[in-house]
C-alpha positions in Angstrom: 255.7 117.2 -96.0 255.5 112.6 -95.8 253.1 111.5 -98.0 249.9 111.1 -96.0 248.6 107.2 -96.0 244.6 107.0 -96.2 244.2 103.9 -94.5 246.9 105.6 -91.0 244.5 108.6 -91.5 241.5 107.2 -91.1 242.9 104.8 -88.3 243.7 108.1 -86.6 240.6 109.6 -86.6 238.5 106.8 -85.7 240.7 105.9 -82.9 240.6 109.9 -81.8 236.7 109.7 -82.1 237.1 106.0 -80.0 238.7 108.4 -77.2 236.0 110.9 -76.8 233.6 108.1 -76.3 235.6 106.5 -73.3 236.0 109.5 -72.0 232.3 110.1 -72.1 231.8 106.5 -70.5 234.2 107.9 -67.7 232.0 110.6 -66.8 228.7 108.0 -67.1 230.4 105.9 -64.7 232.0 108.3 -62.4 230.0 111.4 -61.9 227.7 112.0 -59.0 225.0 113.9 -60.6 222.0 112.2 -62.4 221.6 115.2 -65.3 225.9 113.9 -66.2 225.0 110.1 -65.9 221.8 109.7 -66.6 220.8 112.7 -69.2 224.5 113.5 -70.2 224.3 117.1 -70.2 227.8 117.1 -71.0 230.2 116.9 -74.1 233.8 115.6 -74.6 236.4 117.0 -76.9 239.8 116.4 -78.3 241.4 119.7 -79.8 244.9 119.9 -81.5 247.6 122.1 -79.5 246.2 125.1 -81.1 242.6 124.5 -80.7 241.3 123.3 -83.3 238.8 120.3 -83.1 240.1 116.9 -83.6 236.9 114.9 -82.4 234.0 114.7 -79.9 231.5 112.2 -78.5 227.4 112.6 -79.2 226.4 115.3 -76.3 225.4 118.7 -76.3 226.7 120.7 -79.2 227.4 124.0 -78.1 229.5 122.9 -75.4 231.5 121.3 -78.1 231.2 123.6 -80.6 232.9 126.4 -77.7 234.8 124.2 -76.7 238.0 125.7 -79.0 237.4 128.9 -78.6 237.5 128.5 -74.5 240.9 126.6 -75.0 242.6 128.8 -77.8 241.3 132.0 -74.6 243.4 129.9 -72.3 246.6 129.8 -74.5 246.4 133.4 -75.0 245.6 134.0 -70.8 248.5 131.8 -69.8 251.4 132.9 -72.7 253.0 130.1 -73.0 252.9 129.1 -69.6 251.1 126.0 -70.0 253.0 123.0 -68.7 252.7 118.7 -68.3 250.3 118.2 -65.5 248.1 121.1 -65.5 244.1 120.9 -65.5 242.2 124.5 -65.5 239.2 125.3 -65.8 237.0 128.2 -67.2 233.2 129.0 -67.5 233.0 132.7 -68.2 229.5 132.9 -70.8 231.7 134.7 -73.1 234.5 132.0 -73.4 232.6 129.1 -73.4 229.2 130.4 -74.9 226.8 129.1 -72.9 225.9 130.0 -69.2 227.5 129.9 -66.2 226.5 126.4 -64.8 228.1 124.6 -67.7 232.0 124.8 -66.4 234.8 123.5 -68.7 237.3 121.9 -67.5 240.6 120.4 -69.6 244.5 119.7 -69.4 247.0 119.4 -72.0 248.6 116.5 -73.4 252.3 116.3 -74.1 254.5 113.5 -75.5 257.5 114.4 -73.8 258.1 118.2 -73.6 255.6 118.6 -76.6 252.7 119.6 -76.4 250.0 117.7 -79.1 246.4 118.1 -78.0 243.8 119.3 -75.2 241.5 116.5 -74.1 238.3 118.5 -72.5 235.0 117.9 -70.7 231.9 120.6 -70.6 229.3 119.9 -67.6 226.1 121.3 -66.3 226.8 121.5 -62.6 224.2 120.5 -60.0 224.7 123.7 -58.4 227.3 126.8 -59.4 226.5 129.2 -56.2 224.4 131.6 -58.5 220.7 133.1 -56.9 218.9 130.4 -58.2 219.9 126.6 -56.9 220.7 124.4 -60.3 221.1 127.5 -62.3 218.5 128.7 -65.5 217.7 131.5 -63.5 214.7 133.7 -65.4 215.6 137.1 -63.7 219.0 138.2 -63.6 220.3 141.0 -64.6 224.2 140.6 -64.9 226.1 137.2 -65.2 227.7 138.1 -61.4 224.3 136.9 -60.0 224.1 133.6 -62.1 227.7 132.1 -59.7 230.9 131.6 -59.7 233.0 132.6 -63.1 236.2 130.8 -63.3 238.9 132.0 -65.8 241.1 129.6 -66.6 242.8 128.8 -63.1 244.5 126.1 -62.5 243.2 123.2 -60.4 246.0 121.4 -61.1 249.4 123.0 -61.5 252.0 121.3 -63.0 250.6 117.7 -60.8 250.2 119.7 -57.8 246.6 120.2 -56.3 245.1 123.6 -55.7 243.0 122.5 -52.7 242.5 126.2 -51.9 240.8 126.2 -55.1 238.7 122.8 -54.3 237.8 124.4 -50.7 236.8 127.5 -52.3 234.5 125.9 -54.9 232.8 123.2 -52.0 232.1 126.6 -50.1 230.4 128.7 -52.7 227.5 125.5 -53.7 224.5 124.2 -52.3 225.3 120.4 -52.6 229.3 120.5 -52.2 229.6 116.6 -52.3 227.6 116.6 -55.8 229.3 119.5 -57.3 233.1 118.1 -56.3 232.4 114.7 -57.5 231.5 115.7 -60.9 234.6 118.2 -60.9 236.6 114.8 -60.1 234.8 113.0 -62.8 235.7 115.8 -65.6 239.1 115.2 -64.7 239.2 111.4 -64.6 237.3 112.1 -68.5 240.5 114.4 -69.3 242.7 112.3 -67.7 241.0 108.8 -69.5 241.6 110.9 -73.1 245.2 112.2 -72.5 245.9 108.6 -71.9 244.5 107.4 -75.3 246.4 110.1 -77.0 249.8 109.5 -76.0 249.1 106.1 -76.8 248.3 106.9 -80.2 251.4 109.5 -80.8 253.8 107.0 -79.2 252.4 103.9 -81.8 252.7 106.3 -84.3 254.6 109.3 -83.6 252.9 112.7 -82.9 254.0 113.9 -86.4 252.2 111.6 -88.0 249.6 112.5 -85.9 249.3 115.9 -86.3 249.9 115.5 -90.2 247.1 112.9 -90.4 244.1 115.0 -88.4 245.3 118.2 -90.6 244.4 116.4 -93.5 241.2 115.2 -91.9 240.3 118.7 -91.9 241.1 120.0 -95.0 239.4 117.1 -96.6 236.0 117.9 -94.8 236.3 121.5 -95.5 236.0 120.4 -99.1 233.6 118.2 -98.8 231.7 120.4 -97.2 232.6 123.3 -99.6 231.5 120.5 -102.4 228.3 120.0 -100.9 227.4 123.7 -100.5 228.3 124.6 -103.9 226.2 122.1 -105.6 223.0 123.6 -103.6 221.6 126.5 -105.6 222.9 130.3 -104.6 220.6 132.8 -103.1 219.8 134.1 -99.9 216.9 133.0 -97.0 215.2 134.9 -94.3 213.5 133.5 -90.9 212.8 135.1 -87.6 211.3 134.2 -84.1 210.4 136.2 -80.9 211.0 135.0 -77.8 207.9 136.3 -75.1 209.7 137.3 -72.4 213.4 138.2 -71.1 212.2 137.5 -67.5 213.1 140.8 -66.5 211.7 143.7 -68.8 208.4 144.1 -70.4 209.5 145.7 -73.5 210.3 143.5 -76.5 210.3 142.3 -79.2 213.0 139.6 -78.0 213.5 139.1 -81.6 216.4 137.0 -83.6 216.7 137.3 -87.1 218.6 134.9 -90.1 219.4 135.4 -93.1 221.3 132.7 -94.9 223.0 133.3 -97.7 224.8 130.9 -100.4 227.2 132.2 -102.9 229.7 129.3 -104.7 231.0 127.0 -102.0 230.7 129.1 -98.8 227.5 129.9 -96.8 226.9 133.2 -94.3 225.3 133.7 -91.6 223.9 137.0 -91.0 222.1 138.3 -87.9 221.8 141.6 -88.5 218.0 142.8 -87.3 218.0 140.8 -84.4 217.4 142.9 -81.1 219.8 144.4 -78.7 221.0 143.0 -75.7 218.2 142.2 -73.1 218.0 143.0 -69.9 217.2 139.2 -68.6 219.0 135.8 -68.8 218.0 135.3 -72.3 220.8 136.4 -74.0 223.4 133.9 -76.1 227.0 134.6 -76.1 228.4 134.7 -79.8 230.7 131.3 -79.6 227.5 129.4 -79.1 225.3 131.2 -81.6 228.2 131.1 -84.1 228.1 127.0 -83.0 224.9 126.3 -83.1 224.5 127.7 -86.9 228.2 125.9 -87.6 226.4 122.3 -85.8 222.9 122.8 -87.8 224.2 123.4 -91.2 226.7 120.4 -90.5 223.6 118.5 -89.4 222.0 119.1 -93.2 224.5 118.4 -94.9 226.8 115.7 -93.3 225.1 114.1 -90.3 227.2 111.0 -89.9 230.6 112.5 -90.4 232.6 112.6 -87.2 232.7 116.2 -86.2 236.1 118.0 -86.9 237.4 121.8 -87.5 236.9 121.4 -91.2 233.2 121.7 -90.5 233.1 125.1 -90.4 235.6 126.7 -92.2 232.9 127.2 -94.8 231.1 129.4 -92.9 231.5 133.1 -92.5 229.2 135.1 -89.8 228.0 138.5 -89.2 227.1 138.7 -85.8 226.2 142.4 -84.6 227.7 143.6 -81.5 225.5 144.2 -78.2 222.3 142.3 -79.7 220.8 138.7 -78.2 223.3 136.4 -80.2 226.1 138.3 -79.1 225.6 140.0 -75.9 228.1 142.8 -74.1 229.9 141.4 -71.9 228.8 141.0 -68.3 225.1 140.6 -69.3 223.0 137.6 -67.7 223.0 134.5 -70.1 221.1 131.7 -67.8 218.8 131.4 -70.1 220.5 130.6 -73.1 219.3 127.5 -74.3 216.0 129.1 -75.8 217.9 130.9 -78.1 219.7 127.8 -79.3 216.5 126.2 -80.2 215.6 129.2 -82.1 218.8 129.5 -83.9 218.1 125.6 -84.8 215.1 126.0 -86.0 215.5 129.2 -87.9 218.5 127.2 -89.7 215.8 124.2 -90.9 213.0 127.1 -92.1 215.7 129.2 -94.3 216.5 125.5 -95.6 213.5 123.8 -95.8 212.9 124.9 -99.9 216.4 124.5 -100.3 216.8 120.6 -98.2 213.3 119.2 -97.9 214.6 116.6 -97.5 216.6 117.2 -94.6 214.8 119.9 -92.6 212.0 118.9 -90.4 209.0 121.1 -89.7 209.3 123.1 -86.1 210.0 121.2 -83.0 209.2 121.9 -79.2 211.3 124.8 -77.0 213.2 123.6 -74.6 210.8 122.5 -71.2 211.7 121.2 -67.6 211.8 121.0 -64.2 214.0 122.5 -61.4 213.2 121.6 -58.1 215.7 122.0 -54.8 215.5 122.8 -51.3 217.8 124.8 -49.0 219.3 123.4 -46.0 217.1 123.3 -42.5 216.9 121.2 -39.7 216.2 117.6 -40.3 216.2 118.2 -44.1 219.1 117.4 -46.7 219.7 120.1 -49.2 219.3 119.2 -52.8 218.8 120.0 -56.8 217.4 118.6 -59.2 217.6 119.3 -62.6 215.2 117.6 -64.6 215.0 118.3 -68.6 211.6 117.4 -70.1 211.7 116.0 -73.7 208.8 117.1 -76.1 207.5 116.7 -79.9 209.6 117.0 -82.9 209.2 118.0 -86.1 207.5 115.7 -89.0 209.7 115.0 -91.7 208.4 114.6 -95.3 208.2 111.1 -95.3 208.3 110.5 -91.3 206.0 111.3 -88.0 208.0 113.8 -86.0 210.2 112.1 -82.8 208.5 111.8 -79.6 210.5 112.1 -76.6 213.3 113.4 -78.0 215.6 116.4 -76.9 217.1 117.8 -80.0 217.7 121.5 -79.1 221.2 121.0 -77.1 222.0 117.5 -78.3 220.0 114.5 -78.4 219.9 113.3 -74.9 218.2 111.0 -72.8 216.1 111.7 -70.1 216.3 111.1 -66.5 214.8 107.9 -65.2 211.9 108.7 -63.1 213.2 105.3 -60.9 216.5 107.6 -60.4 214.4 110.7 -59.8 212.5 109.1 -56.7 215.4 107.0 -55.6 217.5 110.3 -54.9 215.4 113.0 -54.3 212.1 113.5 -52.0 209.9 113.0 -55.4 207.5 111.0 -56.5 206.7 110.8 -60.1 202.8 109.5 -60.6 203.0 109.3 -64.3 205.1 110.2 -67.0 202.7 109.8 -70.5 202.7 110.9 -74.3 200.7 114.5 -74.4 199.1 113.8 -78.0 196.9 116.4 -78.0 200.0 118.9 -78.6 201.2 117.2 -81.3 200.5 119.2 -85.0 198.2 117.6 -87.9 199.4 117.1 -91.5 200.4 114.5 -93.8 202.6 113.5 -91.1 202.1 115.0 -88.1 204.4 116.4 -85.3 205.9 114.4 -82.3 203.7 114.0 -79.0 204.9 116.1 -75.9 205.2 114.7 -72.7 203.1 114.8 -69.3 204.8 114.3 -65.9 203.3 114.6 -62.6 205.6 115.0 -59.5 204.5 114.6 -55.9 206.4 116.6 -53.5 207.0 114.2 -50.2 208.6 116.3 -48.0 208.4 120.3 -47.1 210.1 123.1 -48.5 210.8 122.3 -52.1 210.9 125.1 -54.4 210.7 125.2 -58.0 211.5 126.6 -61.2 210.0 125.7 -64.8 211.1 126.3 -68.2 208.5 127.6 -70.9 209.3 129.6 -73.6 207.9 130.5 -77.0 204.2 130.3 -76.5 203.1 132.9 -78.4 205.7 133.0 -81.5 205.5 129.5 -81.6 209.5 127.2 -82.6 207.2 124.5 -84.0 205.5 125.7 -87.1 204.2 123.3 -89.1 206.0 123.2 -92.9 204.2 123.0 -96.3 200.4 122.8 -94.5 201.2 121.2 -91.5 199.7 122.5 -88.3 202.0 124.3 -85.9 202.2 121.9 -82.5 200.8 123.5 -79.9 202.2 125.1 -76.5 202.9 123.1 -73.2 202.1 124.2 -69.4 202.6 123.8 -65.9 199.7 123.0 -63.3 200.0 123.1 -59.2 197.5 120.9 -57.6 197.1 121.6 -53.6 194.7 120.3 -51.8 192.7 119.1 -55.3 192.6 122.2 -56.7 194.5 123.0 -59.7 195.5 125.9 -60.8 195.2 127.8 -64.4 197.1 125.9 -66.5 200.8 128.5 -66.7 202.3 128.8 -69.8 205.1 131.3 -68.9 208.3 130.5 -67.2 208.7 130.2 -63.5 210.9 130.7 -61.0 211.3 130.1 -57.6 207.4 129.2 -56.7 207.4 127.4 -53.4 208.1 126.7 -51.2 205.3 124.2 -51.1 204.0 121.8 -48.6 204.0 118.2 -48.3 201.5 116.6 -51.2 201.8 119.2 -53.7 201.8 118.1 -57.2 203.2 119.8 -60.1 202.0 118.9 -63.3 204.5 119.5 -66.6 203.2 119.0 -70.2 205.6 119.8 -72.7 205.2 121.2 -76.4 204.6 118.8 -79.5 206.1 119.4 -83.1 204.4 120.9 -86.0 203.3 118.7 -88.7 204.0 118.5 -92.6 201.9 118.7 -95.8 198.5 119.0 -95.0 196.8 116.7 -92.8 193.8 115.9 -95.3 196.3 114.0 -96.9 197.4 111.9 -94.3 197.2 108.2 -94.8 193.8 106.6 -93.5 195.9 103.7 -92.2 198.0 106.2 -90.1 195.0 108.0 -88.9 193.3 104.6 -88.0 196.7 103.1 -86.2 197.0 106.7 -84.1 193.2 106.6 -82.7 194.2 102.8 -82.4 196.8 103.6 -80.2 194.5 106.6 -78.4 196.8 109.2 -79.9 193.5 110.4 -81.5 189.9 110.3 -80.6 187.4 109.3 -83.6 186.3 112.9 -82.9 189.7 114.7 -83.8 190.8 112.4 -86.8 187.1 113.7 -88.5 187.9 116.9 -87.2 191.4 117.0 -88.3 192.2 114.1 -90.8 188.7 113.9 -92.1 188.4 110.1 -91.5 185.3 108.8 -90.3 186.6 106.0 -88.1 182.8 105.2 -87.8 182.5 104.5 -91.7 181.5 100.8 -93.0 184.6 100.9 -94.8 186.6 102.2 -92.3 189.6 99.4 -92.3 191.0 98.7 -88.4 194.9 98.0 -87.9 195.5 95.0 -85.6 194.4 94.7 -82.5 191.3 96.9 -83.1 187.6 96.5 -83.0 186.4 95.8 -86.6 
């Protein structure tokens, strides 16, 4: 084997990583749907001709993280048979690890009759043809009801279109136009990174290439192998029950960790966790296995460009026909709230061990689905609309505000895109303070968000989950942040605030307003010993009243010697 060159190596990689962020800026630019250009529920990746991960751009993490494991299940489904030219696509739960909606679509890149690397894209669809429009459905009860499952077909074959594929996947979606230009906006990404590639092999050869990104790896699996050997060895236990599968009464909807380190590795053991449910909620093992892989990477080397070698530290004990690894066939819509869980069960077993580095509990994944069905006079559309919420204080930091962490840190959706392309009007997006948990620093805010409903027969569906076992805790005396809700307001009445998941209320006539506050983070260290400065500068700022910081921070704002920030009354 050559003599590998530090300097080409790291030239390489950077210039890999440089591709997955044009392609990225492909689909930004190209993709019809605002939850791909606007929130970027998507993520690129670059594999090696065997699957393993060369580099990916900031998006959501699971999609990555299954990324390989979807591409290395189309090697083995095609034998061989895999030529120049090709795109497929696949987004079966149990190949990609998430739900249904998110589809994967990728092509292989060859430099001349070799074949070096995959370039692929992973996107939430506006609509995949399932029972509820935009997908997340709460009730199903087998993954056949949640839309179509693709198995790595071809859309492309060898250059030439499979428009009997195109027609049949216009036919089977509410919002044909949306859903096939994203489709044509994953390939364009794919297209953009195979470019980039053979670019790179042809400067420097695709041996060199090859050679440079296996090094890559094997030096971040020591690293990483470094870094978990030098924390100290024993074993950590966390669990967290969901409330509800959406289907079945009976519970507990329970996961259960237990981390374990021993030398330089680190396992992963859900063993205890409960069996398959009969609802949506269950999380195909490829995405719990990444989630754990993405969160102990997280701790450990957060600004290392994401490659293979990141988790071949890591071993897993996933038990067969339980939540995090579901039989096969069983409804996964729902998925995401187990990834949050898995997240934050990751930074409670750590918190003792990386204080530093884990933050107390952060919000469960919240937000808005609204659509409407085709009728006379009225254009069909979805809308998926993910809410951010409260994070986690750190031990030297307020938790993030308006932040979604749980899939990848994401933006949200304009609300001047929101009411530009759907019948919406949003009368105020705000911080929900009141959410947020006390302590020495306290949790981030959650967020309110009123939307009007200007024309008949929208329909909706909210996301709430984990309102009883609560994912943000407080850590070390903080106070846990609390719970969000959903109002409906008709006619000025408004309802009991709801603080379970919903689907498919409506539809609802014209005026209707639907009010969404979202969960705040818990706090850390106990909130008597919170700063007075920082208690002063948040009822400054209205985040408190002079009520809750005596109540909560013990700070009598009304005191002689109370000392105002800037800009308030002395």
């Amino acid at each position: 084997m050559s003599k590998i060159d530090p300097v080409l190596t790291e030239i390489i990689r950077n210039r890999l990583v440089a591709a997955t962020e044009e392609m990225a800026k492909t689909m930004i630019r190209t993709a019809f749907n605002p939850l791909l250009y606007e929130v970027q529920d998507f993520s690129v990746t670059l594999m090696s001709a065997t699957g393993d991960m060369w580099a990916e751009t900031a998006g959501v993490i699971v999609f990555s993280q299954g990324f390989p494991n979807a591409v290395r299940d189309g090697i083995r489904n095609w034998g061989g048979r895999i030529v120049e030219g090709d795109v497929l696509i696949v987004n079966d739960p149990f190949v990609t690890g998430t739900h249904i909606s998110d589809t994967n679509v990728y092509m292989p890149v060859f430099v001349g009759d070799r074949l070096v690397a995959f370039c692929g894209v992973a996107a939430h669809w506006a609509d995949i043809g399932g029972k509820n429009p935009g997908g997340w459905c709460r009730d199903t009860t087998d993954m056949y009801q949640e839309g179509i499952c693709f198995k790595h077909q071809k859309l492309i074959d060898a250059g030439v279109r499979n428009h009997a594929l195109f027609d049949l996947i216009a036919a089977n979606v509410r919002v044909p136009v949306v859903v096939r230009g994203d489709l044509e906006a994953q390939i364009a990404s794919c297209r953009q990174g195979a470019r980039r590639v053979q670019e790179l092999c042809g400067k420097y050869g695709a041996d060199t290439v090859e050679r440079s990104m296996a090094h890559v790896i094997e030096e971040t699996d020591r690293s990483m192998r470094a870094m978990i050997a030098a924390l100290p060895d024993g074993s950590h236990e966390a669990s967290i029950s969901l409330d509800s599968d959406g289907v079945s009464p009976e519970g507990p909807f329970r996961v259960n960790l237990t981390a374990t380190i021993a030398g330089d590795r680190v396992g992963f053991s859900l063993r205890g966790s409960s069996p398959t449910a009969a609802g949506p909620i269950n999380l195909p093992a490829p995405s719990s296995k990444g989630i754990l892989a993405s969160t102990m990477k997280g701790l450990l080397q957060p600004h290392d460009p994401c490659n293979a070698g990141h988790t071949r530290c890591i071993d897993f004990e996933l038990p067969e026909d339980s939540l995090i690894n579901p039989r096969y066939g069983a409804p996964t819509d729902s998925y995401g709230y187990l990834v949050v869980c898995l997240m934050e069960l990751m930074f409670r077993c750590f918190a003792r061990v990386l204080p530093e580095r884990c933050p107390a509990g952060g919000y469960q994944l919240a937000g808005a689905f609204l659509s409407r069905n085709a009728s006379p006079g009225l254009e069909p559309f979805v809308m998926v609309d993910a809410t951010h919420g409260g994070n986690g204080a750190l031990r030297n930091a307020d938790g993030v505000t308006n932040q979604l962490v749980g899939n990848g840190d994401l933006p949200n959706s304009p609300v001047e895109v929101t009411e530009t392309r759907q019948p919406v009007r949003i009368n105020f997006l705000r911080f929900a303070p009141e959410v947020a948990g006390a302590g020495t620093f306290r949790g981030g805010m959650g967020v309110a968000k009123e939307y009007e409903l200007l024309e008949p027969g929208i329909s909706a569906n909210f996301l709430i989950e984990n309102t009883i076992d609560h994912t943000a805790i407080g850590f070390f005396g903080g106070e846990p942040g609390k719970t969000g809700h959903l109002r409906v307001i008709q006619d000025g009445q408004a309802s009991a605030p709801m603080r379970t998941a919903t689907g498919g209320i409506g539809p609802f006539p014209v005026g209707t307003r639907l009010q969404l506050t979202t969960s705040g983070g818990g706090g850390w260290g106990a909130p008597q010993s919170r700063d007075r400065t920082r208690v002063l500068e948040d009822v400054s700022n209205e985040f408190l009243t002079r009520d809750e910081a005596l109540t909560l921070y013990g700070v009598d704002v009304a005191a002689k010697n109370t000392c105002w920030t800037t800009g308030a009354p002395a």
